[in-house]
MARNUMAR-119085 format. One record per residue: residue in three letters; y, x, z of N, C-alpha, C, O, CB in turn; residue number from 1. Coordinates in steps of 0.001 Angstrom, whole numbers, plus 500000, padded with zeros to 6 digits. Each point is the difference from the previous one (the first is absolute). Glycine has a CB too. Layout:
N
res:n.v:n.u:n.w:ca.v:ca.u:ca.w:c.v:c.u:c.w:o.v:o.u:o.w:cb.v:cb.u:cb.w:n
ala:Y:X:Z:Y:X:Z:Y:X:Z:Y:X:Z:Y:X:Z:NUM
...
END
This chain:
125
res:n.v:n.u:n.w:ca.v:ca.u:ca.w:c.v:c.u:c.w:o.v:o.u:o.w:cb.v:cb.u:cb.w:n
unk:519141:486994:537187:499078:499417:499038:500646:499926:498612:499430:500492:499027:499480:498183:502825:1
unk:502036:500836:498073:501171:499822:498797:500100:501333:499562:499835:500291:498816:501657:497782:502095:2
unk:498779:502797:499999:500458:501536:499271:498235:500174:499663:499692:499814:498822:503059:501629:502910:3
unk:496646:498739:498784:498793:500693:499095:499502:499208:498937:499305:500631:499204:499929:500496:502678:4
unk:500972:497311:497809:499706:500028:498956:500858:500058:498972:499632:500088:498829:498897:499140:502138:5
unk:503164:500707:499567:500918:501038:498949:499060:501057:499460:499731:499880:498805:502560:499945:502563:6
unk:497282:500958:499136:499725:501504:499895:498439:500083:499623:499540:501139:499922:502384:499622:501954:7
unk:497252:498212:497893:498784:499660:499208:500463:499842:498681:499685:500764:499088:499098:498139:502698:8
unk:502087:499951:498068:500296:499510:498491:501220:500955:499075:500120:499814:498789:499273:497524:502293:9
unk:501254:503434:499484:500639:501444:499515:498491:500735:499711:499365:499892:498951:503288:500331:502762:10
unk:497082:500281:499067:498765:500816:499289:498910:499465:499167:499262:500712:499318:501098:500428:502465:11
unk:499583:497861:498280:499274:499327:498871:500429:500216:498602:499412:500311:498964:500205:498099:502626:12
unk:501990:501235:498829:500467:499688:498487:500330:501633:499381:500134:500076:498779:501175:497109:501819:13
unk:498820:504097:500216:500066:501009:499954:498887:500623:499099:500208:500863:499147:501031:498815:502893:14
unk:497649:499812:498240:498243:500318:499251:499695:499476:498732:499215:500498:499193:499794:499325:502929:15
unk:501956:498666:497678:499447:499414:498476:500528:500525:499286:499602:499653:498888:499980:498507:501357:16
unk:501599:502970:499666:500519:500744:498480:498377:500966:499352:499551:499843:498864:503819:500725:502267:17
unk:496218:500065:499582:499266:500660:499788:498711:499589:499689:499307:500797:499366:502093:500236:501664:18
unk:498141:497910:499276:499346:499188:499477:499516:499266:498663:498937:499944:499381:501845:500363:502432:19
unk:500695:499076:498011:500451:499729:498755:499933:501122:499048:499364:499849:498957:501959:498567:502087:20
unk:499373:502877:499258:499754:501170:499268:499112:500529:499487:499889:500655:498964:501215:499500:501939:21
unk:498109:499487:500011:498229:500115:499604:499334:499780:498760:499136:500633:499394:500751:498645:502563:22
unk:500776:499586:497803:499241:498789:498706:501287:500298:499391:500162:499054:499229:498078:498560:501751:23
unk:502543:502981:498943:500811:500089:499001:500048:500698:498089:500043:501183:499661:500652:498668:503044:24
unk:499289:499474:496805:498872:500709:498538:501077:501055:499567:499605:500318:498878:498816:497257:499820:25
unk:502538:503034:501517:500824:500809:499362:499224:501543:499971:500215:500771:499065:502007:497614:501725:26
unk:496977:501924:500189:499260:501059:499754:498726:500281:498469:499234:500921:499716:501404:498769:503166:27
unk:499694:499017:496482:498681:500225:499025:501427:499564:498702:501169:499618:500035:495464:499374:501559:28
unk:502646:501258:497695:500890:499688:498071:499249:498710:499658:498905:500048:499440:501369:502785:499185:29
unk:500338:495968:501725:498853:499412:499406:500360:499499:498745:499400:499003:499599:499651:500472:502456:30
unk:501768:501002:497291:500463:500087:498473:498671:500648:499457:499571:499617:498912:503288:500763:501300:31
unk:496663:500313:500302:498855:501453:499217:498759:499596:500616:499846:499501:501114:501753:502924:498813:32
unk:497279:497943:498939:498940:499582:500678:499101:501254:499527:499896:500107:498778:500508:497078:501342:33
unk:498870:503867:500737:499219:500862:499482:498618:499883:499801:499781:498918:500545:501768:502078:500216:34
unk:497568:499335:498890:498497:500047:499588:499473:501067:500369:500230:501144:499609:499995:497689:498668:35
unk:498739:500639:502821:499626:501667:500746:498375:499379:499773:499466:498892:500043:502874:502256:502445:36
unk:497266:500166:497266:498506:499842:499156:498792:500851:500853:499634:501032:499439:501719:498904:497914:37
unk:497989:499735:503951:499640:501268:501378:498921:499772:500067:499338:499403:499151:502352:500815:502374:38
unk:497901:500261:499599:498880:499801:501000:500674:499471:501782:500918:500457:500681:497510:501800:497564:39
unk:500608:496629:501982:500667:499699:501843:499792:500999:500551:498980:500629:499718:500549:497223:500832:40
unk:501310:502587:500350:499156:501045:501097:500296:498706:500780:498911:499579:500390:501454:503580:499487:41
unk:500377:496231:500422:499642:499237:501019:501066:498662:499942:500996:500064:499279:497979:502184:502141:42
unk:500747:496591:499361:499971:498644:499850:500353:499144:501217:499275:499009:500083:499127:501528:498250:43
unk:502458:499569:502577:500468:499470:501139:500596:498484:499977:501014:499485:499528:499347:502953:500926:44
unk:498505:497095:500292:500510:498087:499994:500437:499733:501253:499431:499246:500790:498787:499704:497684:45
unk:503042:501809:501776:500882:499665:501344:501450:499095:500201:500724:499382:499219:498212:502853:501053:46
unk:501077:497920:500587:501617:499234:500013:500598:501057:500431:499582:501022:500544:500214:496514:500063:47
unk:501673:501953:498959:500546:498816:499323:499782:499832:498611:500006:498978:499313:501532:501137:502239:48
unk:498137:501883:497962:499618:499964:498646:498826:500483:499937:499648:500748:500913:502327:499399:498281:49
unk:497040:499534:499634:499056:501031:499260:500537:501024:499493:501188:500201:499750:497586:498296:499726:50
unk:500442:502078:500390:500172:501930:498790:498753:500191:499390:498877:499647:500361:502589:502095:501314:51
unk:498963:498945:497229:499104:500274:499553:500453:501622:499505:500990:500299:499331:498147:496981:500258:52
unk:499930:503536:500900:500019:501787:500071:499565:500593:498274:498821:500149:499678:500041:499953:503480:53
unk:501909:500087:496201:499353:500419:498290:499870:500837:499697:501148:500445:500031:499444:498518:499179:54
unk:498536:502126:500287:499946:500921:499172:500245:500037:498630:499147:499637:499190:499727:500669:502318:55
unk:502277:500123:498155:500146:500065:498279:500662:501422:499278:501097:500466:500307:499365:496777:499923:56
unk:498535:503372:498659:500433:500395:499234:501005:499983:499660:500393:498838:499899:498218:501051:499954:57
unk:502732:501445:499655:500559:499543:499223:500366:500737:498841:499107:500825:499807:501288:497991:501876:58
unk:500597:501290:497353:499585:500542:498803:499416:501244:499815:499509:500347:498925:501966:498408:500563:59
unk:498571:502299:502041:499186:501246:499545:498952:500075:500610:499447:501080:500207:502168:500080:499319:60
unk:497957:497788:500845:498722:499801:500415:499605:500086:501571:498958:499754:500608:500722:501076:497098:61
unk:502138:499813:502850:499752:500091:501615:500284:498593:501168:501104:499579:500348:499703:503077:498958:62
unk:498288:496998:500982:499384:499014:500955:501252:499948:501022:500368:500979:500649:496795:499606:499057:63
unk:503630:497737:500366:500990:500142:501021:499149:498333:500694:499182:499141:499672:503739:502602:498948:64
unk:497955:498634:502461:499198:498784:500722:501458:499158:500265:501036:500573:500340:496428:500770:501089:65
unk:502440:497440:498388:500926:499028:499544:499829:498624:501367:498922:499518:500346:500728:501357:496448:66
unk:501611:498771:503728:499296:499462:501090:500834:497990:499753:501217:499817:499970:498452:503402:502116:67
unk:499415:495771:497798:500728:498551:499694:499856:499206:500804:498858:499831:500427:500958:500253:497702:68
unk:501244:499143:502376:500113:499054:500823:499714:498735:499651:500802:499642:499137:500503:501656:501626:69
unk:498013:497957:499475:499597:498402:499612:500664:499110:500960:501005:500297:500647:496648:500241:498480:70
unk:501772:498456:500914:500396:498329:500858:499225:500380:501175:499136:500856:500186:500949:496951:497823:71
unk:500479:501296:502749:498695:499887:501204:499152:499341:499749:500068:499133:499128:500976:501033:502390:72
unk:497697:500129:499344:498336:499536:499757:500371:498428:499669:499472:499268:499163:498878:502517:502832:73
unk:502540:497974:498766:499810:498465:500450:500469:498730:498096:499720:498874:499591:501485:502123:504157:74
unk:499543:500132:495803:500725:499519:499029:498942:500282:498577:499800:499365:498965:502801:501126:502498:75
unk:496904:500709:499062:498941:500632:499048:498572:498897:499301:499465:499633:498953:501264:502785:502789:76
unk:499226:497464:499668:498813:499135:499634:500019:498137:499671:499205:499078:499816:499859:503068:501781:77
unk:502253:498080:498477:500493:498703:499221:500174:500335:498309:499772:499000:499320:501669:500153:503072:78
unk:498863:501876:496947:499632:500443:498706:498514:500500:499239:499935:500417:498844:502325:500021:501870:79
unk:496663:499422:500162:498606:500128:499748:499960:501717:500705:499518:500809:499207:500057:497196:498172:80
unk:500767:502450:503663:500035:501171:500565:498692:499757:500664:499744:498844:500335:502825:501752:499850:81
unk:496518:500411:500060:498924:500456:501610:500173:501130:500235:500208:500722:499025:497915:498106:500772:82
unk:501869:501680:501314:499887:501041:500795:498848:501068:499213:500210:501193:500220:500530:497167:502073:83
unk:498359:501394:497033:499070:501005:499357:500357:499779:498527:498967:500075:499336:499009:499903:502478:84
unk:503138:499769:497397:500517:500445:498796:499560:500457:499354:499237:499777:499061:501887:500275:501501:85
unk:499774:501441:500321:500514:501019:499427:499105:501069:500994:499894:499617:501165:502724:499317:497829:86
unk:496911:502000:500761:499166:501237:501208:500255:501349:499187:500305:500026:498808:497293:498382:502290:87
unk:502274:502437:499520:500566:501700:499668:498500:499869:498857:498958:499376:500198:502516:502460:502817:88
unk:499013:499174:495553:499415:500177:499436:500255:499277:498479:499811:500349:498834:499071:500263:503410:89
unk:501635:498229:498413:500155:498547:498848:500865:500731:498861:501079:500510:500302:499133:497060:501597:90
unk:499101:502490:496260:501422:500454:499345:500628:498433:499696:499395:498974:499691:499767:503710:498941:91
unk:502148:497529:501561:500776:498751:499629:501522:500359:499481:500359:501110:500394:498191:497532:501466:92
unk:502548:500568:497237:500771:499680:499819:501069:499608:500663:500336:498992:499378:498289:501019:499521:93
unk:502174:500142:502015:501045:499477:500755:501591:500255:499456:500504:501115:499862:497692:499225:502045:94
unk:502455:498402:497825:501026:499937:499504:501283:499420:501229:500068:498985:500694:498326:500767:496830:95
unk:502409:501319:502326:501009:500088:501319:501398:500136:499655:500403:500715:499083:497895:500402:502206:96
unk:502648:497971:499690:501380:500641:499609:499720:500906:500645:499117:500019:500858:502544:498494:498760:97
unk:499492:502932:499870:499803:501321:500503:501010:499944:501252:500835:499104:500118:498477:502172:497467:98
unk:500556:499585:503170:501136:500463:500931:500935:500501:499565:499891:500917:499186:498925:499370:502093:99
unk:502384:499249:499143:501832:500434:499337:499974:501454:500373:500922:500700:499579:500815:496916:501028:100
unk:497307:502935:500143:500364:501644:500768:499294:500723:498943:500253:501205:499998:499704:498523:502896:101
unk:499257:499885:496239:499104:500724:499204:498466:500863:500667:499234:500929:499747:503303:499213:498971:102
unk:497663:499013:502055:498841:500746:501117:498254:498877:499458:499876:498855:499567:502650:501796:503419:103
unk:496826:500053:497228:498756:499570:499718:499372:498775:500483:498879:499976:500507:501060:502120:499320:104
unk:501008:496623:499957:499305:498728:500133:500934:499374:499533:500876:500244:499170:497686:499881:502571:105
unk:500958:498396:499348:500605:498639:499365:499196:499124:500226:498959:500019:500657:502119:500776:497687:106
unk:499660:498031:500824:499719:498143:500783:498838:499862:499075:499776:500843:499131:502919:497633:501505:107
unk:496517:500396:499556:499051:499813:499368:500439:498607:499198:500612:499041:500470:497747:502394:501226:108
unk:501088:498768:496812:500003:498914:499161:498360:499752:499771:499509:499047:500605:503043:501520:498235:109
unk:496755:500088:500480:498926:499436:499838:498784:501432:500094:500362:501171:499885:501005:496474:498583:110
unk:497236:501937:501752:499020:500914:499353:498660:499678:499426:499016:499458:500505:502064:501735:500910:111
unk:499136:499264:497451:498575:499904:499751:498533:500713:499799:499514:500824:499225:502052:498069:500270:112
unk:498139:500582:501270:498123:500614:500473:499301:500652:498914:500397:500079:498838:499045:497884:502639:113
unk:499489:502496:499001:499409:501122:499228:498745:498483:498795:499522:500250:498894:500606:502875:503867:114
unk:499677:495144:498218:499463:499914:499192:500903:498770:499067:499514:498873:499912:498258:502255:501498:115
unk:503512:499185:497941:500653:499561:499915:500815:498684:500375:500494:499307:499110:498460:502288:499973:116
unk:501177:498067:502344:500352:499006:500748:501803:500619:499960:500360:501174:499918:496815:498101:501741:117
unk:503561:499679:498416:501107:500382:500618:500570:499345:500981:500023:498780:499837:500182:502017:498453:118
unk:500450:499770:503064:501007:498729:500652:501196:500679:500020:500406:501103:499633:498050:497571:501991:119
unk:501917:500503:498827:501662:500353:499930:500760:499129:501286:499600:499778:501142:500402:500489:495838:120
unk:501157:499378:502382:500751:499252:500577:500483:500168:501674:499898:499186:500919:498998:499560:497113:121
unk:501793:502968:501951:500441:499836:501556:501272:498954:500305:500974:499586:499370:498236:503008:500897:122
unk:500302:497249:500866:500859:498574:500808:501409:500681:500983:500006:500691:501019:497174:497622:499437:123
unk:503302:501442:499174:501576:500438:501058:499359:499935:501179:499051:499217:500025:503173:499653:498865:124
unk:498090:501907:502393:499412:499286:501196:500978:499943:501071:499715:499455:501067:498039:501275:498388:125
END
């Protein structure tokens, strides 16, 4: 009995690095904040995080799709968040730290709506 729950609480503690890693913000700049100016293709109110799927222009006019991570629902809708927002089609404003890889996303700071509403304020989670 003793040895297996030795060998429960080793593997437990084996699983929370990665965990932690998870929520770890070193993957985004949050020194930098970019301005991405799109269309939704799409709007996911899941856990642990939301996304939001973007289409944006960029200076030569070729369409990249840009992908941002938000708070969870749960945190969301403690900042004036609902589940019907944001829907594919919406043009909006979304302002993001970028990703340190230079790859096409990032954290979410704020956006604002097509009828000029803004929220903001992602929550650590």
């Amino acid at each position: 009995m003793k040895r297996s729950l030795l060998s429960w609480s080793v593997a437990a503690l084996l699983a929370a690095p990665p965990v932690a890693a998870h929520h770890a913000p070193v993957m985004f700049d949050r020194s930098t904040k970019v301005s991405l100016v799109g269309t939704v293709v799409e709007f996911a109110w899941t856990n642990p995080h939301a996304s939001i799927q973007l289409d944006v222009p960029n200076a030569n006019g070729v369409v990249e799709r840009w992908g941002v991570e938000l708070g969870s629902p749960n945190s969301m809708v403690r900042t004036g968040w609902k589940s019907t927002v944001l829907k594919a089609g919406d043009h909006v404003t979304v302002v993001i730290n970028p990703l340190r890889s230079g790859e096409k996303g990032g954290a979410f700071v704020s956006v604002t709506l097509a009828d000029g509403r803004v929220l903001g304020g992602r929550q650590t989670d």
